[in-house]
Phi, psi and omega in degrees: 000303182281353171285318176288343160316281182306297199287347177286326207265003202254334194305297241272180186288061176261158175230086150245134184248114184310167146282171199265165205299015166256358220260149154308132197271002173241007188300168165223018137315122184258139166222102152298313138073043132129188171311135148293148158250107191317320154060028142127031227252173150288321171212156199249107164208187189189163181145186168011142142270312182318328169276353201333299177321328181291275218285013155270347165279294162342280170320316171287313197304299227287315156333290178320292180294328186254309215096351172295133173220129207246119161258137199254058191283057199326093177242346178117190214249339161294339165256343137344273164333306160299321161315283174302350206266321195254000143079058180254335174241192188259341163213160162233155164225169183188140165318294202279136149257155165004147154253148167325311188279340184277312242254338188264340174298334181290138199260031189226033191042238212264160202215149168228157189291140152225131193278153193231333134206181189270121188250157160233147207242111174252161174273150196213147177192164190231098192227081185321164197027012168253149186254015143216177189312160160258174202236151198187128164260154175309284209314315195288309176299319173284331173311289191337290169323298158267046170073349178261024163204109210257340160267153174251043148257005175313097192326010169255332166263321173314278196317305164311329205253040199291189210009056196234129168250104204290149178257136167302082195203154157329146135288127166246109168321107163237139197186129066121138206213341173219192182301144194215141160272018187270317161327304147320301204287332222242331153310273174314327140355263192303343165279332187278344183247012189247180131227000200273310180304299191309328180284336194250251203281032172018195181291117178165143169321321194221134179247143197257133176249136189275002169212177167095169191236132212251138189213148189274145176073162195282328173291330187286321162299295168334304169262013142288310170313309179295002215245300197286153141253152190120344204265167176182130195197170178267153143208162215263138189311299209292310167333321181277316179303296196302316168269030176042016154327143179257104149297163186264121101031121188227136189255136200278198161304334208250023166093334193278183188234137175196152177291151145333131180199162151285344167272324196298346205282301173304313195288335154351277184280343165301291218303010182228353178265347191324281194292007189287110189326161157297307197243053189289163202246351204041021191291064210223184206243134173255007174303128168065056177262173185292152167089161248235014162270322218289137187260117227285313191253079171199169202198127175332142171219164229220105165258162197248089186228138190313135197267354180217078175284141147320289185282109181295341204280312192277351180289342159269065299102269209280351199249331179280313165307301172303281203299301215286318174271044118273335169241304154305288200308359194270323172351292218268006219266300213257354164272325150226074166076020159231181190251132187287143192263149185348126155307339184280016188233335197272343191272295183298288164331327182269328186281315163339295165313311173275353126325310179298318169303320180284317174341129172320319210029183212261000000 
């Protein structure tokens, strides 16, 4: 589904540039690989692959509407990050945020985060003849994960699935073989309902894992899940729609068990920003939020820009943009497959944004 999306958008006269067609298209590895080429753009960025559909559709409406024209690179979300840091494109983006020791390294001072939607991380799994989801608690996945619970008739899923006839057969692990921010999200998942997790292989792009079979990219997991039966892995929701995958029914903070969704996603993030001050940095995490639609595995993805751009000209540019995807641009959010973020979140994201247009610069 999002590849024939990404083939209309790479067709039209846009000036976003792929990284190249061997490259994983959901990896968060950063491969930075050299320079940009501008190639005549108004503003320059990199970062994240995972929203690339999104923010390449972006770029075309805006273009299309403005005249503006934005280049865009899908490099991962680490190099994203190396990019600003190193003030080579006018934004970065990224799944993750900043860490501190990253945030003092930029060399265009304080940078700010602005969540731009909502991604969902689903459990996917391959069990041939049963005919509706299984039910899985956070406590149950992060085991799964770490080897301690190795049938998938084990009696902590028996006990969720009752009359459900579960096959005495391995579970096969499947996951993520390089750094990802699909990882990230699902790493922090298992630390916030675990502690077992939290103490061993912790929060993080790239993980030492203790079982399982590591495959690249969110395509590279999908179609291990889809090949095996017995398999079970994280992937990012469209992966599960585009391959015809069954998710599990996950049970939230308030007990209930819910699909992956875009709403689930969405009411994620009101329930986690409710309470945020207006001048929150927003680097905070939506895993497992409180309330009884919210879908436990979902997470903020990030564009990254400098709050004092040198240059006044492209910081109204850039500031002018962000506020068009933040209220128009949430349309294009949920067709393909993301979640729009909250409205109670948008009032604030935009007086952010218009600081940034304001900005002194150096």
């Amino acid at each position: 589904m999002r590849g024939a999306q990404l083939a209309v958008v790479t067709a039209a006269s846009l000036a976003v540039l792929a990284c190249s067609s061997g490259a994983d298209k959901k990896g968060d590895s950063a491969r930075s690989g050299g320079g940009l080429t501008a190639g005549g753009a108004d503003l320059t960025g990199a970062g994240a692959t995972f929203p690339y559909p999104l923010y390449s559709r972006w770029v075309s409406e805006y273009a299309a509407s403005t005249g503006v024209k934005i280049n865009y690179q899908q490099i991962g979300s680490g190099g994203g990050i190396k990019q600003l840091q190193e003030e080579t494109v006018d934004f970065g983006a990224s799944d993750a945020p900043m860490s501190d020791s990253e945030m003092v390294k930029a060399k265009g001072g304080p940078v700010f985060h602005i969540p731009s939607v909502v991604g969902v991380v689903a459990i996917a799994y391959n069990l041939p003849g049963l005919t509706q989801p299984l039910k899985l608690s956070g406590p149950i996945v992060a085991d799964i994960f770490l080897g301690r619970i190795t049938k998938w008739n084990d009696s902590r899923i028996a006990a969720l699935n009752a009359g459900v006839a579960l096959p005495n057969s391995d579970i096969l692990v499947v996951h993520r073989s390089e750094g990802s921010g699909t990882t990230y999200v699902f790493s922090d998942y298992l630390s916030a309902v675990s502690p077992a997790w939290k103490s061993g292989p912790g929060k993080g792009k790239e993980l030492q894992w203790p079982v399982g079979l590591g495959e690249r990219g969110n395509d590279g997991v999908a179609g291990q899940i889809k090949q095996t039966p017995g398999a079970m892995g994280y992937v990012e929701m469209a992966f599960v729609k585009q391959n015809r995958l069954t998710a599990a029914l996950l049970q939230n903070a308030a007990g209930q068990f819910v699909m992956p969704s875009d709403e689930g996603a969405t009411a994620a993030a009101d329930a986690a920003i409710a309470k945020l001050p207006a001048n929150t940095d927003y680097r905070i995490s939506i895993v497992n939020s409180a309330g009884a639609t919210a879908y436990p595995i979902s997470s903020l993805t990030y564009l990254l820009v400098y709050q004092h751009m040198s240059d006044a000209g492209k910081a109204k540019k850039l500031s002018a943009f962000i506020k068009w995807a933040l209220t128009k641009g949430q349309q294009f959010a949920s067709p393909l497959d993301y979640a729009p973020l909250p409205s109670s979140m948008v009032p604030k994201l935009l007086a952010r944004a218009d600081s940034v247009a304001s900005g002194t610069g150096r």
